[in-house]
N, C-alpha and C positions, 0 to 999 in steps of 0.2 A: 480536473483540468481538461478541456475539451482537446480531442484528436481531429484532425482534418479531414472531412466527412465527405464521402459518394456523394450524398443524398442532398438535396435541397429543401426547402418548405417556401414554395411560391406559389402562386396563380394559375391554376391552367384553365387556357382560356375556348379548348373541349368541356370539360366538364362542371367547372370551380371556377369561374372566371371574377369572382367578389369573396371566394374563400382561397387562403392556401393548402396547398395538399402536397404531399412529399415527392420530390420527383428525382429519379438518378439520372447523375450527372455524365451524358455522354462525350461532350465532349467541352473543357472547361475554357473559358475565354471571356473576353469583357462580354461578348454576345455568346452565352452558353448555350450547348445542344443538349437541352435534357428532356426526359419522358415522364410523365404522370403516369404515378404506380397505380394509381384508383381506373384509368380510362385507356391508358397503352399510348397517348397523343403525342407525337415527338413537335417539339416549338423551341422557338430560341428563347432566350430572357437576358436579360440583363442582371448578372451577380454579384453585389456588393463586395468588394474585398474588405475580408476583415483585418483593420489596424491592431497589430502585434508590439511586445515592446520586448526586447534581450534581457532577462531577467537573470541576477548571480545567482547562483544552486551550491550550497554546500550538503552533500553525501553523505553521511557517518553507516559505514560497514567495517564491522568485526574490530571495531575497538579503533579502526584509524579514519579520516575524512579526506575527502577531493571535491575540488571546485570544478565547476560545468554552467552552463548557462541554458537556458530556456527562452523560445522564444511562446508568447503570452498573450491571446488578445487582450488587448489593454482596459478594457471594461467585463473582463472577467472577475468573477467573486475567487478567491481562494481561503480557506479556512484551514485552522489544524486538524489534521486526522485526515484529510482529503488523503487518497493517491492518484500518483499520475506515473506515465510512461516516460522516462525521460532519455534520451540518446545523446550516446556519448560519440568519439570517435573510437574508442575501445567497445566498448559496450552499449545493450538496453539494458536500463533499470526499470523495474517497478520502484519509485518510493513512495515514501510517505513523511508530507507534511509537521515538521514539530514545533516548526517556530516562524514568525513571519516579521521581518525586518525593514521598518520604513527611515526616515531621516534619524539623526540625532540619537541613531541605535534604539529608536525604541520597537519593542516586541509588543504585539497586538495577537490575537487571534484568527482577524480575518477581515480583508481590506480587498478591493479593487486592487488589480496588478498592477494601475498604473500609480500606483503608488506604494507597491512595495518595492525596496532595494536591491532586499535578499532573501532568498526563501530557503529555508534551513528544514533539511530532511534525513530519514534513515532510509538504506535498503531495505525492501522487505520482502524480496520474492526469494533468495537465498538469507538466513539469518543465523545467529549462533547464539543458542541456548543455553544458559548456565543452570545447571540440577544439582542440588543440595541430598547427596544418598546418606543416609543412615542407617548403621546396621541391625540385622533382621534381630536383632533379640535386646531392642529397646534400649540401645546406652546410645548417645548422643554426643559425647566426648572425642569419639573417633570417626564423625562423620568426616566426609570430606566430597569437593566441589570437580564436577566435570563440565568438560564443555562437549556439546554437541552441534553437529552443522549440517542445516534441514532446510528443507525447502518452506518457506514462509506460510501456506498454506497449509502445511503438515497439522494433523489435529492431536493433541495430547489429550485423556480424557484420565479424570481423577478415578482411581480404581482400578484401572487398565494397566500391566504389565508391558513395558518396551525392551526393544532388544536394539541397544543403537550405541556405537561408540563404543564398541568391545564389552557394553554393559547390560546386564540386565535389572530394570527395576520397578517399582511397581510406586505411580505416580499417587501420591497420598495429598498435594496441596502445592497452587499454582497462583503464583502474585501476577496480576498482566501489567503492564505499559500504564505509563500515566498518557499518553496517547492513546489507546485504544476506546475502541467505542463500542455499545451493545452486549455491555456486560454490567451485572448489578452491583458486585462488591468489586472491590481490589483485589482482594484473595479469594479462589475459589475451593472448598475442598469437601463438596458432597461427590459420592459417587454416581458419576454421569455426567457432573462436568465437563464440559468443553472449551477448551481453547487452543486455536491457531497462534504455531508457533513462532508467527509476526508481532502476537501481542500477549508475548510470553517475555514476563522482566525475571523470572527464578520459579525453576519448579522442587520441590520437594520429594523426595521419595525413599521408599526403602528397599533395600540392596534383595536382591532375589538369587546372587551367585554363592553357593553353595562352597566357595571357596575364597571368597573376597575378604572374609572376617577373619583368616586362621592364622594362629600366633606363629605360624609354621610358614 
């Protein structure tokens, strides 16, 4: 989803006057003061304003949701897995895209804005990981589930030991998001594996506290 940009791509009519070339925007008005980055030329132009449309935004973080809206140029593409910035009066969110909602409830994947209703997303610059530990000497009966809460960007890497959440454990197998993209399987579990804990749906691991297991 595009943010509202310095920069322009018009005509300058120094250098480019039959090609556009990027020029920041000094001073913004139906008659703008901008400069060509290629030639230093300061000239006015004329800025098309781009037509926006108020879009519902549903949020899903840490297990609960809140409504928000967006405003959207209206011949913008949006797709699932896209993220955008989105402002709240509480807060900025980074989300991410999960669902795209036009008339008659139906879900699509990816539509012009001006024809979605509602755009259905998670947070994902703060998230909360669920980790599957099992204990260090192979029985699986007594495992049991944590949660962890990480900055979305945070990288988990299969074979690597974490210390997080009063825990320590050593990540053996990681399921990602049915939203995520630029990963080959669903589960990943060679050593060296990588994934961002945005597009982390459970990780696997085994318990490395020396005292977590004792019947004592």
């Amino acid at each position: 989803m595009s943010e509202t940009a310095e920069r322009v791509a018009v005509p300058c009519p120094s250098c480019s006057p039959e090609l556009e070339t990027v020029h920041e925007v000094l001073k913004p008005s139906g008659q703008a003061t901008v400069r060509c980055t290629e030639c230093g030329h300061v000239h006015k132009t004329k800025i098309a304003e781009e037509k926006t449309e108020e879009i519902h935004v549903v949020v899903s973080q840490g297990g609960e949701s809140f409504s928000a809206t967006a405003d959207v140029p209206i011949e913008e593409t949006l797709a699932v897995g896209e993220e955008f910035v989105l402002e709240t009066e509480e807060a900025i969110f980074v989300v991410r895209i999960t669902s795209l909602e036009q008339d008659a409830n139906r879900r699509v994947e990816e539509s012009v804005a001006e024809g979605v209703e509602t755009i259905w997303t998670r947070a994902v610059d703060n998230v909360s990981v669920n980790v599957t530990i099992h204990p260090n000497d192979g029985r699986r009966d007594d495992s049991r589930s944590v949660t962890v809460n990480i900055p979305g960007d945070y990288e988990f890497v299969v074979g690597e030991t974490e210390e997080l959440a009063d825990e320590e454990f050593t990540v053996d197998g990681i399921l990602v998001t049915d939203d995520a993209t630029g990963y080959n399987f669903d589960r990943l579990d060679h050593d060296g594996d990588t994934v961002f804990a945005k597009d982390v749906k459970r990780i696997y691991a085994e318990d490395e506290s020396s005292t977590a297991w004792s019947a004592w």
